[in-house]
C-alpha positions as protocol buffer text, in pm:
chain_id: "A"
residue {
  index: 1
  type: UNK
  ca { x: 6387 y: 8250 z: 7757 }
}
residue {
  index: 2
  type: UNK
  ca { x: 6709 y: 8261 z: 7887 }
}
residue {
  index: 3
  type: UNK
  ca { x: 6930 y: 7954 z: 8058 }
}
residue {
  index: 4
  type: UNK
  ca { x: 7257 y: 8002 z: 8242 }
}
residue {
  index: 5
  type: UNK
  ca { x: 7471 y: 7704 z: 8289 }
}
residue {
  index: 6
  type: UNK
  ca { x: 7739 y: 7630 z: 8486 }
}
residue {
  index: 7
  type: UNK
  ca { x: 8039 y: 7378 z: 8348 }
}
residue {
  index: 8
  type: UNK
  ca { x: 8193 y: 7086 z: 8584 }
}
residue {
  index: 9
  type: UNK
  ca { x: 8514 y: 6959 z: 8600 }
}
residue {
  index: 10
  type: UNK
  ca { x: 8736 y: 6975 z: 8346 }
}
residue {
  index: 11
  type: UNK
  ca { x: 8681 y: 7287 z: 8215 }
}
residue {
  index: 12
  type: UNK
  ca { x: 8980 y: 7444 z: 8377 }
}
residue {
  index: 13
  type: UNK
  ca { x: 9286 y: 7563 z: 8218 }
}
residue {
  index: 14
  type: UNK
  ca { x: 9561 y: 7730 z: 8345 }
}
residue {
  index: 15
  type: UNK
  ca { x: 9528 y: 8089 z: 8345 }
}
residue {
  index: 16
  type: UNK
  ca { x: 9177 y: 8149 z: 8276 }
}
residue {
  index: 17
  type: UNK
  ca { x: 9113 y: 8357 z: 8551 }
}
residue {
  index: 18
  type: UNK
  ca { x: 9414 y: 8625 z: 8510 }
}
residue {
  index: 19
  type: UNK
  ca { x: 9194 y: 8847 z: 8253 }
}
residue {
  index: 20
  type: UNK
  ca { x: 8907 y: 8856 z: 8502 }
}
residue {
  index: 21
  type: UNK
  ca { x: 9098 y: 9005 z: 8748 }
}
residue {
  index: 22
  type: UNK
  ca { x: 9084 y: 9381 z: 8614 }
}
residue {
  index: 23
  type: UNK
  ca { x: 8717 y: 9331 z: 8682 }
}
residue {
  index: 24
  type: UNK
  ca { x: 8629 y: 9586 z: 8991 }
}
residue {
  index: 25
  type: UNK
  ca { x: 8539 y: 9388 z: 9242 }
}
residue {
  index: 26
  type: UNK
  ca { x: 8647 y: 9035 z: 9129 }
}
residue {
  index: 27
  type: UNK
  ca { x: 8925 y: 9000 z: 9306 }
}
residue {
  index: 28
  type: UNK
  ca { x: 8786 y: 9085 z: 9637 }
}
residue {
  index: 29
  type: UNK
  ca { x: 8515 y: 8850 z: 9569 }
}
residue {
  index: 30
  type: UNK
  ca { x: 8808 y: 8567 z: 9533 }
}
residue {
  index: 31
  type: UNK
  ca { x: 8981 y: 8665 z: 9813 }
}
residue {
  index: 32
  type: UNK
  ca { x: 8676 y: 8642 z: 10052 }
}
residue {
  index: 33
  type: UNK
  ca { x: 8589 y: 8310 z: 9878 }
}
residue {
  index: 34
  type: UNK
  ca { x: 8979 y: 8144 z: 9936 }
}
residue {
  index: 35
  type: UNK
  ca { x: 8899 y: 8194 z: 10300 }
}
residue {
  index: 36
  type: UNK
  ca { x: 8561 y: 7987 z: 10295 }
}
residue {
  index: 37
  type: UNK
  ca { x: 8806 y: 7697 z: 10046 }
}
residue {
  index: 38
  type: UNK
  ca { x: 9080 y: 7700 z: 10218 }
}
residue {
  index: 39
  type: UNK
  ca { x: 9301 y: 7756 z: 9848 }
}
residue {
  index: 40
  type: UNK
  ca { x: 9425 y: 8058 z: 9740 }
}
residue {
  index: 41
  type: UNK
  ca { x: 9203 y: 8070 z: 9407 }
}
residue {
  index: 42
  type: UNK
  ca { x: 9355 y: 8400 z: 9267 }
}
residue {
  index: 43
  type: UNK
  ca { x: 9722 y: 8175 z: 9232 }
}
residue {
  index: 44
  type: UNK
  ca { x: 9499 y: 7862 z: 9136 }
}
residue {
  index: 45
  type: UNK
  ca { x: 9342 y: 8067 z: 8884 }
}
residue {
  index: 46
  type: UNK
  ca { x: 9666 y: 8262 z: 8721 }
}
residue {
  index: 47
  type: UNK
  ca { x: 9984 y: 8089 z: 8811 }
}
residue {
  index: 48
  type: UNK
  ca { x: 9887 y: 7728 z: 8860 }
}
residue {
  index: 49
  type: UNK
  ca { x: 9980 y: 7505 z: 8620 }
}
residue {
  index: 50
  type: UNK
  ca { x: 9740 y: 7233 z: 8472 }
}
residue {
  index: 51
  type: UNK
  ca { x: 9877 y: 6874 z: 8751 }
}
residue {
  index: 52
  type: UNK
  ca { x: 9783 y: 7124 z: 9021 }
}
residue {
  index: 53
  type: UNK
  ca { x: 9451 y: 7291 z: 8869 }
}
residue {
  index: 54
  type: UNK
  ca { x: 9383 y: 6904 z: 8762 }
}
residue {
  index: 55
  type: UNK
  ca { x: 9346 y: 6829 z: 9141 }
}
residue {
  index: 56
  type: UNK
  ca { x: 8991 y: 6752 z: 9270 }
}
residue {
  index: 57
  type: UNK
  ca { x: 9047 y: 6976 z: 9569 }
}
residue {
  index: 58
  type: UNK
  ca { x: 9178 y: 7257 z: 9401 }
}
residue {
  index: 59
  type: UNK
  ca { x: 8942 y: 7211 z: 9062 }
}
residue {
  index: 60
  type: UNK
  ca { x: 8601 y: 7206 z: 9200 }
}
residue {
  index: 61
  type: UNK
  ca { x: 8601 y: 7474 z: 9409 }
}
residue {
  index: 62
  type: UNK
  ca { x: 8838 y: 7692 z: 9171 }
}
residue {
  index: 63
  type: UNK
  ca { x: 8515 y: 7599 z: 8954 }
}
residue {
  index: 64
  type: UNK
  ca { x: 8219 y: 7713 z: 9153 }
}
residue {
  index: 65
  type: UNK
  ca { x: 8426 y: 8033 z: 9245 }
}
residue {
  index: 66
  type: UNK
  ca { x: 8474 y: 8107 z: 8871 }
}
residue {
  index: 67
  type: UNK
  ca { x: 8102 y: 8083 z: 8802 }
}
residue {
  index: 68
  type: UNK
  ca { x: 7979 y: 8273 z: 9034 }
}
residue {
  index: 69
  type: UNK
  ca { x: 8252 y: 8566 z: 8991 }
}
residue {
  index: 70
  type: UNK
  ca { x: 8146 y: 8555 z: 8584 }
}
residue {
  index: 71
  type: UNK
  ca { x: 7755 y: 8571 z: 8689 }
}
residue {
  index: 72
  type: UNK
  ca { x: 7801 y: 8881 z: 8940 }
}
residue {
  index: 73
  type: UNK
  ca { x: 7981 y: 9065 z: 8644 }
}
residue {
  index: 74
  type: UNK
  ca { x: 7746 y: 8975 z: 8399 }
}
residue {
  index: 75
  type: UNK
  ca { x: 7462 y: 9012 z: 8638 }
}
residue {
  index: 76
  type: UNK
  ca { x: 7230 y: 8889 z: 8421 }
}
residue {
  index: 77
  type: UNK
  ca { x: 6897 y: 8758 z: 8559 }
}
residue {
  index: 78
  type: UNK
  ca { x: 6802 y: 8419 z: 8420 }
}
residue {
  index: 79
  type: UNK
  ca { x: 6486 y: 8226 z: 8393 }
}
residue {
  index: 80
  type: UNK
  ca { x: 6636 y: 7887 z: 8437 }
}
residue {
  index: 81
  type: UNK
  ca { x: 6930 y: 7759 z: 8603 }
}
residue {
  index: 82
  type: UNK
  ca { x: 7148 y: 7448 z: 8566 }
}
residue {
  index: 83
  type: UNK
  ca { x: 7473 y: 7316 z: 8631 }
}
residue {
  index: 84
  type: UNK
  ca { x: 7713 y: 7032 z: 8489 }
}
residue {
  index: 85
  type: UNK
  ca { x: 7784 y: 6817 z: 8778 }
}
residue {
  index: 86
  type: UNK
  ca { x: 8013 y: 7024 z: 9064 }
}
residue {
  index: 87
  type: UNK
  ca { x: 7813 y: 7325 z: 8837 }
}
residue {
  index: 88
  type: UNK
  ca { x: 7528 y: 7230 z: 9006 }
}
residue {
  index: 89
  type: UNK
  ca { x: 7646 y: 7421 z: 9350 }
}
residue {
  index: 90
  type: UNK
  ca { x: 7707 y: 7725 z: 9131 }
}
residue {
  index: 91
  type: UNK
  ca { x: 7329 y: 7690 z: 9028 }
}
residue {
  index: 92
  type: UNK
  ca { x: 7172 y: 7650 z: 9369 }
}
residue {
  index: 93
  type: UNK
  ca { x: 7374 y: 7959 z: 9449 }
}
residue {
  index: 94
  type: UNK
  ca { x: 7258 y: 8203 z: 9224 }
}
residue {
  index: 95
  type: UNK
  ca { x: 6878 y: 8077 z: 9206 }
}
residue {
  index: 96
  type: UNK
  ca { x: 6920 y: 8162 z: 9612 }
}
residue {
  index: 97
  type: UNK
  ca { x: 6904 y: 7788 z: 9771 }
}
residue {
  index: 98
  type: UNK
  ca { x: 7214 y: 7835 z: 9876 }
}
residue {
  index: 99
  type: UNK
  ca { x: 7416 y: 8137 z: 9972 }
}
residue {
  index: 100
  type: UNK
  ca { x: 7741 y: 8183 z: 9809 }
}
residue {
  index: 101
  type: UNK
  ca { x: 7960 y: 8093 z: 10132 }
}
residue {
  index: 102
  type: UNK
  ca { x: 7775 y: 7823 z: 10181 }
}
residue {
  index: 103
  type: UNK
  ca { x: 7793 y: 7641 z: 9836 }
}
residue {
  index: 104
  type: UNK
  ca { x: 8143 y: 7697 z: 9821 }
}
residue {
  index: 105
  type: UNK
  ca { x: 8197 y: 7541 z: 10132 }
}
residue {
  index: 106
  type: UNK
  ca { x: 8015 y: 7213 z: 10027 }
}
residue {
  index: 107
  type: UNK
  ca { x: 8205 y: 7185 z: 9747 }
}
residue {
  index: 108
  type: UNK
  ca { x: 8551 y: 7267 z: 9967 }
}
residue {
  index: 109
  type: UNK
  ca { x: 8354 y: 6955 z: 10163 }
}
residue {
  index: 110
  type: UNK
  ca { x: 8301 y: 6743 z: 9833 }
}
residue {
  index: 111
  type: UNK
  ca { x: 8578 y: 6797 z: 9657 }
}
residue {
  index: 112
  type: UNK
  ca { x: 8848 y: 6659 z: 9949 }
}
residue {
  index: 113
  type: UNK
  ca { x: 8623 y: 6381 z: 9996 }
}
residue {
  index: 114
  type: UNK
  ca { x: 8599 y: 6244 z: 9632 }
}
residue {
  index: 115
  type: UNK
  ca { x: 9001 y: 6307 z: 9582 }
}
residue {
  index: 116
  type: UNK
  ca { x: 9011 y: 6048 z: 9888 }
}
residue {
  index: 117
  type: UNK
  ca { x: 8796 y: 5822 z: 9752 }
}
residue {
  index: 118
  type: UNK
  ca { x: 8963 y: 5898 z: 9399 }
}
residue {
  index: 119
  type: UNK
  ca { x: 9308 y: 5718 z: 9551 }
}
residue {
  index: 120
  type: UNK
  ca { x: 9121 y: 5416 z: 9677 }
}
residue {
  index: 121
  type: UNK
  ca { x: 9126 y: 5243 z: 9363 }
}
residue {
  index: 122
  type: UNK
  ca { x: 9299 y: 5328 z: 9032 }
}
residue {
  index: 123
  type: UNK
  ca { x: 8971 y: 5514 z: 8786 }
}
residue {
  index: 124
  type: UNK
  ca { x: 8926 y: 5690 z: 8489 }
}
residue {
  index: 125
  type: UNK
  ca { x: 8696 y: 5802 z: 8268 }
}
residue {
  index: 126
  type: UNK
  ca { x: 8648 y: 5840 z: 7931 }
}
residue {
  index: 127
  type: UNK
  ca { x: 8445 y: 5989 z: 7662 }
}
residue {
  index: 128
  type: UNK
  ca { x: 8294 y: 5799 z: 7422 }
}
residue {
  index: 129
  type: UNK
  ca { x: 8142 y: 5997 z: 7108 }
}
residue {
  index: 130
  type: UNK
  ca { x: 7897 y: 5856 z: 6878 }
}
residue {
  index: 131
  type: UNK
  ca { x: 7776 y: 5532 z: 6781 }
}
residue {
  index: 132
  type: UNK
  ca { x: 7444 y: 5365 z: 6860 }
}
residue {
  index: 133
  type: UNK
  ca { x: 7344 y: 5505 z: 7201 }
}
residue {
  index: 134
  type: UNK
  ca { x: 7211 y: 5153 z: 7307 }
}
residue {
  index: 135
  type: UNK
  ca { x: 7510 y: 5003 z: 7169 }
}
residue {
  index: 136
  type: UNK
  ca { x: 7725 y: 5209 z: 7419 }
}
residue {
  index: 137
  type: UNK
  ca { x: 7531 y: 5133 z: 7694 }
}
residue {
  index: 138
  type: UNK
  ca { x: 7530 y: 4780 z: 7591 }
}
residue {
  index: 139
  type: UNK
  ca { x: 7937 y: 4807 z: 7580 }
}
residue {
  index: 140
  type: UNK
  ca { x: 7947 y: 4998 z: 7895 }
}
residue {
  index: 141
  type: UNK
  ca { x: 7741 y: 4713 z: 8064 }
}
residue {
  index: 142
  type: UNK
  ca { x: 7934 y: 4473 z: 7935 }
}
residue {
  index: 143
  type: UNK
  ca { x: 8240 y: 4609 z: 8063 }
}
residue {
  index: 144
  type: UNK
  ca { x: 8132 y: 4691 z: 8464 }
}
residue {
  index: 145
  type: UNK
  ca { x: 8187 y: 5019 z: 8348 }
}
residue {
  index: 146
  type: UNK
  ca { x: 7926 y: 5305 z: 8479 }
}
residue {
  index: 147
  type: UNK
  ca { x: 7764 y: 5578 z: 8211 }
}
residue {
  index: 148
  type: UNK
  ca { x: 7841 y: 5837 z: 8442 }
}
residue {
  index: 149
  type: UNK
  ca { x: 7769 y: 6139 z: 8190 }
}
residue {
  index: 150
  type: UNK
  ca { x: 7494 y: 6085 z: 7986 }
}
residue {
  index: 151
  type: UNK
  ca { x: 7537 y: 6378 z: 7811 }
}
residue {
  index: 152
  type: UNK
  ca { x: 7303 y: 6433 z: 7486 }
}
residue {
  index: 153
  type: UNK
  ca { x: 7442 y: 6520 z: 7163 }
}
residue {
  index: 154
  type: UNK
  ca { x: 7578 y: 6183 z: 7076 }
}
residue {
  index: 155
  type: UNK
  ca { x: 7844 y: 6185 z: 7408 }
}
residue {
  index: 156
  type: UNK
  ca { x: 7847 y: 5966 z: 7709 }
}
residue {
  index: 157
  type: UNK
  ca { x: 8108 y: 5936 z: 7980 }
}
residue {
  index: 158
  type: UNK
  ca { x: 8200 y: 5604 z: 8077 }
}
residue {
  index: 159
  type: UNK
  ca { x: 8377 y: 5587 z: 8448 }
}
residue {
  index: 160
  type: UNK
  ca { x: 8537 y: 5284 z: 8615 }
}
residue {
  index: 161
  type: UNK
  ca { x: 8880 y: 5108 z: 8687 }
}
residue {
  index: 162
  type: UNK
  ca { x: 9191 y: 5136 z: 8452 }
}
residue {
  index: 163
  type: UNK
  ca { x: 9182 y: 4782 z: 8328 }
}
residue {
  index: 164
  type: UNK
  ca { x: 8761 y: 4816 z: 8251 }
}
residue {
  index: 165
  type: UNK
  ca { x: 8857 y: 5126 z: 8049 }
}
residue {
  index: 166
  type: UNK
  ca { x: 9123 y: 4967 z: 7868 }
}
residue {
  index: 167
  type: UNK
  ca { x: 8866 y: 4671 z: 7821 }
}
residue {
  index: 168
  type: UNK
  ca { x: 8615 y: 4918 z: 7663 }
}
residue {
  index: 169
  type: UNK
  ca { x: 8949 y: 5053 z: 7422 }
}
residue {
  index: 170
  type: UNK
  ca { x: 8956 y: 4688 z: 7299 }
}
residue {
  index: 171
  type: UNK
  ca { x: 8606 y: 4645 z: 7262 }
}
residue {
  index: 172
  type: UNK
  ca { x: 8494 y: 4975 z: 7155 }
}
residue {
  index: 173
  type: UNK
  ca { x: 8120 y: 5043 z: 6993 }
}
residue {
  index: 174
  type: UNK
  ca { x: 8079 y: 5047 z: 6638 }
}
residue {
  index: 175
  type: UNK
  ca { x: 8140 y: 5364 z: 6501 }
}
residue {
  index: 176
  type: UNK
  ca { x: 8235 y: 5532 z: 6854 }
}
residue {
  index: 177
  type: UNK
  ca { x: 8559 y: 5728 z: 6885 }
}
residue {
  index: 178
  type: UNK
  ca { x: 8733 y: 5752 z: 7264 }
}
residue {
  index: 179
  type: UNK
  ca { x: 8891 y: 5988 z: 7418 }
}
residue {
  index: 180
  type: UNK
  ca { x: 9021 y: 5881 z: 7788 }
}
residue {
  index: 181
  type: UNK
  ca { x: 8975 y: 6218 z: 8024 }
}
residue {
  index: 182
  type: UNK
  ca { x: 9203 y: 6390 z: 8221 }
}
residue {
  index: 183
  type: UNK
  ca { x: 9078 y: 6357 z: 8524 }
}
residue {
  index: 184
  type: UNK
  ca { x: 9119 y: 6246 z: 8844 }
}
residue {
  index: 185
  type: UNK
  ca { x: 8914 y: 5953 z: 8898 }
}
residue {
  index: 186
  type: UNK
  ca { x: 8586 y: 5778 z: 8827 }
}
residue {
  index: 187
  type: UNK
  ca { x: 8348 y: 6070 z: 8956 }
}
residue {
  index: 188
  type: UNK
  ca { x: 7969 y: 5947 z: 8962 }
}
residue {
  index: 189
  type: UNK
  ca { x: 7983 y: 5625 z: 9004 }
}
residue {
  index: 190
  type: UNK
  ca { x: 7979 y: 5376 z: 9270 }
}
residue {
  index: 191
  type: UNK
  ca { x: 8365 y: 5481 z: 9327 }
}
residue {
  index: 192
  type: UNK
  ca { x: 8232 y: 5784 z: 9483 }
}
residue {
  index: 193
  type: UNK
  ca { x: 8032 y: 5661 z: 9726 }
}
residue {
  index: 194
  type: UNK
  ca { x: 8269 y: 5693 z: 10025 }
}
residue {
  index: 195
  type: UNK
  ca { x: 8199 y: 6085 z: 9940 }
}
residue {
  index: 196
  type: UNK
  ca { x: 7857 y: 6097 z: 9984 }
}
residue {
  index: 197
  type: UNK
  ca { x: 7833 y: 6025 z: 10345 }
}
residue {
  index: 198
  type: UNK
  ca { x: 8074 y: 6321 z: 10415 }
}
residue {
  index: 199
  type: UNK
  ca { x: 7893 y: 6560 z: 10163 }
}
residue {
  index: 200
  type: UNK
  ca { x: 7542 y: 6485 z: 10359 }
}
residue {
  index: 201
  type: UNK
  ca { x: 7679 y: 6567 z: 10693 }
}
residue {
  index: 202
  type: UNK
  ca { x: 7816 y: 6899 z: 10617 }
}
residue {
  index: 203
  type: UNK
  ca { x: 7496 y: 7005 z: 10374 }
}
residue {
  index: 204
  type: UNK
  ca { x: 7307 y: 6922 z: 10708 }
}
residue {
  index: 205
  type: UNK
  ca { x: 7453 y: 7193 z: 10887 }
}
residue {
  index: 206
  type: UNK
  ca { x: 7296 y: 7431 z: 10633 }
}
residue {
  index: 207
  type: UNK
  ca { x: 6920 y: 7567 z: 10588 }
}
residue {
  index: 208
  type: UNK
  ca { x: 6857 y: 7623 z: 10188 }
}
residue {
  index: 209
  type: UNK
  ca { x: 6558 y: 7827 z: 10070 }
}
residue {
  index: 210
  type: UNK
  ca { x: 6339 y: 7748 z: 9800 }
}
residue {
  index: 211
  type: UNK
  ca { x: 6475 y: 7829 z: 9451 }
}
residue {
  index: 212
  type: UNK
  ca { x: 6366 y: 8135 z: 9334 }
}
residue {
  index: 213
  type: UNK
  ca { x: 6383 y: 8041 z: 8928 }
}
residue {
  index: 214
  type: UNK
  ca { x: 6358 y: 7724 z: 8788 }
}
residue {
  index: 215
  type: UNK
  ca { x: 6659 y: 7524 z: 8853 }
}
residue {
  index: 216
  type: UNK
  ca { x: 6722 y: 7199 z: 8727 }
}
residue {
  index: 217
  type: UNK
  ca { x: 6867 y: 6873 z: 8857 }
}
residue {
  index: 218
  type: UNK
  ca { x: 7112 y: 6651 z: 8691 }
}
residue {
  index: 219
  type: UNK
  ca { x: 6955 y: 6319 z: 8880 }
}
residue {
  index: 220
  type: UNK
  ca { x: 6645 y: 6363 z: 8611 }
}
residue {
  index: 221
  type: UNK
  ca { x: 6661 y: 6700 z: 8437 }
}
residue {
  index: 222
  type: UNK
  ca { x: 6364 y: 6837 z: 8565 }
}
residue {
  index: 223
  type: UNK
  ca { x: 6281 y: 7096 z: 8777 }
}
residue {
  index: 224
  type: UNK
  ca { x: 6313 y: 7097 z: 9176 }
}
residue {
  index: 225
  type: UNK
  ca { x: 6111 y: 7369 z: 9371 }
}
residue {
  index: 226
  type: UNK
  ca { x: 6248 y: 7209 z: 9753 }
}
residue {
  index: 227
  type: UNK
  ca { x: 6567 y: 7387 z: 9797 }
}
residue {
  index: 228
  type: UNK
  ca { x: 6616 y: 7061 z: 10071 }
}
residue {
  index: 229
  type: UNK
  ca { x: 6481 y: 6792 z: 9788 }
}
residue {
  index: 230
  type: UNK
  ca { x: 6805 y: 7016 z: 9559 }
}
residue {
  index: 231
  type: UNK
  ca { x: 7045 y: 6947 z: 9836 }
}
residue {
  index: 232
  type: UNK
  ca { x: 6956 y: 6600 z: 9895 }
}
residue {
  index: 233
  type: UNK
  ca { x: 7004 y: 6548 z: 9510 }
}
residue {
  index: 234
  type: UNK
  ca { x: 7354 y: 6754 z: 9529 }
}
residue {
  index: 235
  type: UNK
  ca { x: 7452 y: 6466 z: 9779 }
}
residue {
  index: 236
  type: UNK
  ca { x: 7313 y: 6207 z: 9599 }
}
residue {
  index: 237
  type: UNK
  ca { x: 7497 y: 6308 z: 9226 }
}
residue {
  index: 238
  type: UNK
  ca { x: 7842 y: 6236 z: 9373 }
}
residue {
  index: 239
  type: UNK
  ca { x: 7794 y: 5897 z: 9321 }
}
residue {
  index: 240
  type: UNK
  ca { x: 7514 y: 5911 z: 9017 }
}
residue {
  index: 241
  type: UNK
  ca { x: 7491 y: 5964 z: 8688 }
}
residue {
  index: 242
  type: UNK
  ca { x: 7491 y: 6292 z: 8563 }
}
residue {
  index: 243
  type: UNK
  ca { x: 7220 y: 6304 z: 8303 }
}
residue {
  index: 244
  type: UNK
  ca { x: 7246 y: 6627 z: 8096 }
}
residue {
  index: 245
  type: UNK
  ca { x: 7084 y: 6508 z: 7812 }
}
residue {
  index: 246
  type: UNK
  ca { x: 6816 y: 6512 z: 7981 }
}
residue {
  index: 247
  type: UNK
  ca { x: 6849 y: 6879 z: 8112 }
}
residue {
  index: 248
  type: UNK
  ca { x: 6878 y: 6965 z: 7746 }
}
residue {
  index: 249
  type: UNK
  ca { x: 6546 y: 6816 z: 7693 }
}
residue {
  index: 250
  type: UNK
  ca { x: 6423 y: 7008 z: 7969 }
}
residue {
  index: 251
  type: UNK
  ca { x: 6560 y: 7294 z: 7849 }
}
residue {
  index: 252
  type: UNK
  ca { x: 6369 y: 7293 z: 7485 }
}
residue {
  index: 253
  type: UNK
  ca { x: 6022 y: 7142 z: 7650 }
}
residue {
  index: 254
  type: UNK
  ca { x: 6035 y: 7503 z: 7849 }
}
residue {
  index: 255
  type: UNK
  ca { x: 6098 y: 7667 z: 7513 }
}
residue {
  index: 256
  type: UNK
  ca { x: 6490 y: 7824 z: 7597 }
}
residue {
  index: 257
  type: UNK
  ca { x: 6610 y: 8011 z: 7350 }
}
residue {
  index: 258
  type: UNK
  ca { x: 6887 y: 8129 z: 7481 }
}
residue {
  index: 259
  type: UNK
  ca { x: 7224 y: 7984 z: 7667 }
}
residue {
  index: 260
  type: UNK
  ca { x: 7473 y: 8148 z: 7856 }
}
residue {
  index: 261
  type: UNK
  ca { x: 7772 y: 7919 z: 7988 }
}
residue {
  index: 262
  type: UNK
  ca { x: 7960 y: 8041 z: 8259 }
}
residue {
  index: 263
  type: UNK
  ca { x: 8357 y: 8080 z: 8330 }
}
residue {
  index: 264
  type: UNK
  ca { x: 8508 y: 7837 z: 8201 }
}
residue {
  index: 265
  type: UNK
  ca { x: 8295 y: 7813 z: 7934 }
}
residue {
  index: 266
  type: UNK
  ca { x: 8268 y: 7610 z: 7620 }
}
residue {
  index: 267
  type: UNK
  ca { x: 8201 y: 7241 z: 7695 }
}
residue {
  index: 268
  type: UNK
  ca { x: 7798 y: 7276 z: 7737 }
}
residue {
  index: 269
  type: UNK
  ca { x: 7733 y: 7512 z: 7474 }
}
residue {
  index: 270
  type: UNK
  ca { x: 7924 y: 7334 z: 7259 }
}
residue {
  index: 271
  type: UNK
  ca { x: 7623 y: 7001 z: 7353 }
}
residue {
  index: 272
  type: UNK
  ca { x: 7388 y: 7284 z: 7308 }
}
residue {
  index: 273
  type: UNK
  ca { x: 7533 y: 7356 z: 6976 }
}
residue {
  index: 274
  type: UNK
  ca { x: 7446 y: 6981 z: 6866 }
}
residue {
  index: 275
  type: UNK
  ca { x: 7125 y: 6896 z: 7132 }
}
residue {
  index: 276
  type: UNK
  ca { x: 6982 y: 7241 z: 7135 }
}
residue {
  index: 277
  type: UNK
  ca { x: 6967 y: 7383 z: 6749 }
}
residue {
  index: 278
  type: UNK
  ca { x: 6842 y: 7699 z: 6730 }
}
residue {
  index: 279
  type: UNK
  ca { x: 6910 y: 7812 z: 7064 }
}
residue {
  index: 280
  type: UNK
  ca { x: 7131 y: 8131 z: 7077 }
}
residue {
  index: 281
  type: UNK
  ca { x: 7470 y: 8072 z: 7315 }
}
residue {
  index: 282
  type: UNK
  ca { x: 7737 y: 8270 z: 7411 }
}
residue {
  index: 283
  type: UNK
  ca { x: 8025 y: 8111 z: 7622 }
}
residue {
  index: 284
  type: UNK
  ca { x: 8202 y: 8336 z: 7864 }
}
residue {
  index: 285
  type: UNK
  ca { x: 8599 y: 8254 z: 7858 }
}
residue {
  index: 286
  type: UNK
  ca { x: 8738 y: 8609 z: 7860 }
}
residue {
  index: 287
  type: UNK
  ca { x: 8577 y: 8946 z: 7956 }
}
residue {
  index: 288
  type: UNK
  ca { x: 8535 y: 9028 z: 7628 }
}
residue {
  index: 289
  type: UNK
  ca { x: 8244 y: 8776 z: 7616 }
}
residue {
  index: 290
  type: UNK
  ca { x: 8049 y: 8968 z: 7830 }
}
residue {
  index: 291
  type: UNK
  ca { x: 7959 y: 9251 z: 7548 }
}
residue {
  index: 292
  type: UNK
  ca { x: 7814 y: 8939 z: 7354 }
}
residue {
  index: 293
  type: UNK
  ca { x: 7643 y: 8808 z: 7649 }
}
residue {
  index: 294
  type: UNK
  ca { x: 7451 y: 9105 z: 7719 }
}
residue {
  index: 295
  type: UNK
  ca { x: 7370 y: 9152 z: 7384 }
}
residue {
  index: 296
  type: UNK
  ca { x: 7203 y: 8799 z: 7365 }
}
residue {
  index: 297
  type: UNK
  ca { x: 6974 y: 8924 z: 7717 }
}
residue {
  index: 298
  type: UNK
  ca { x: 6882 y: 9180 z: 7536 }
}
């Protein structure tokens, strides 16, 4: 059984899109898709360098493009869908709740709102890797900081303010190591929640079908056959947990055996790696992935 997944922010580098572009087709697709953003996601992609690619606006969509552009060349035809966070409106895309245009236009909608909310207060996040899980928790809590990650394989995300973080440094769990993010603010947590209101009124313009594989939500990890019920949770997520640990746990209970990340991959199949043993994964980062990809489908 085969899983394609979808990586969130963070994933970028500069660059990673400049080999794709020999791809036939790929760079039309891009162009049409910088119209419906409003970012030219060919320069984004190639010339950009990593402040500017760092940039809500510019990485989530740049994101969601990427994914979708690496699924129509692999064309591969999975039997369950999920995405990390802003991966999520790459998922609903290909399982058909959403078309194409109109996911990336959500995100184009998401993405300026949480960089707003982003400057409201000073936010970070970091990664915290290892220890007791209900020791972390227990730290987070402790702290007023928000597990906004939860992400299996021994890693949670902790977002909040600068001085909580910094709190958390000097109070760290037993046998945790830290590693503060790059990234723009405290996404998924109660810092978001300006978004959300602005996210729900532009996914209300839209009319999403049922999915037509299993796709599954980062609210719970399970499955959601209501293409509306997946948008409502899309909205909901910018200011909730993402819970990915328990989309792994999905993932095994439905007996996946193999993973696929999408461009840019590498971040969930390396969880897989550690929360999924035994399941096959190939993570596309260049074209030449896609020989290896194809040879897993088959």
């Amino acid at each position: 059984m085969l899983v394609l997944v979808a990586p969130g922010q963070g994933a970028q580098t500069p660059g990673f899109l400049a080999p794709w572009l020999e791809l036939p087709g790929l760079a039309d697709s891009l162009g049409a898709w910088s119209e419906v953003v409003g970012i030219d996601l060919v320069a984004c992609g190639t010339t950009a360098g990593a402040d500017e690619i760092r940039d809500t606006a510019v990485a989530q969509p740049l994101l969601v493009a990427a994914a979708l552009a690496s699924a129509e060349a692999l064309g591969a035809a999975p039997d369950v869908l999920a995405g990390h966070s802003v991966g999520e409106f790459a998922a609903a895309a290909l399982a058909g709740v959403l078309t194409r245009e109109q996911a990336l236009a959500l995100v184009r909608e998401r993405a300026q709102a949480m960089a707003k909310a982003a400057v409201v207060t000073e936010t970070g996040m970091t990664a915290v890797l290892g220890g007791a899980e209900d020791e972390v928790l227990a730290a987070l809590e402790r702290h007023g900081l928000t597990p906004a990650n939860i992400n299996g394989a021994g890693q949670i995300v902790a977002g909040g303010t600068m001085e909580e973080l910094a709190a958390l440094k000097d109070d760290a769990p037993a046998r945790a190591r830290l590693i503060p993010l790059s990234v723009a603010g405290a996404f998924h947590t109660r810092h978001m929640a300006p978004a959300v209101e602005r996210l729900r009124e532009a996914a209300s313009t839209v009319d999403p079908a049922d999915p037509a594989v299993t796709l599954l939500s980062n609210s719970d990890g399970k499955p959601v056959g209501s293409g509306a019920e997946f948008v409502e949770r899309l909205v909901k997520q910018v200011s909730s947990p993402v819970r990915w640990g328990a989309c792994m746990e999905t993932m095994a209970g439905l007996g996946v055996t193999k993973m696929i990340e999408l461009l840019p991959g590498g971040t969930l199949t390396g969880l897989a790696r550690r929360g999924l043993r035994g399941v096959q994964t190939v993570a596309l980062k260049t074209p030449d992935d896609l020989d290896a990809a194809r040879e897993l489908i088959k």
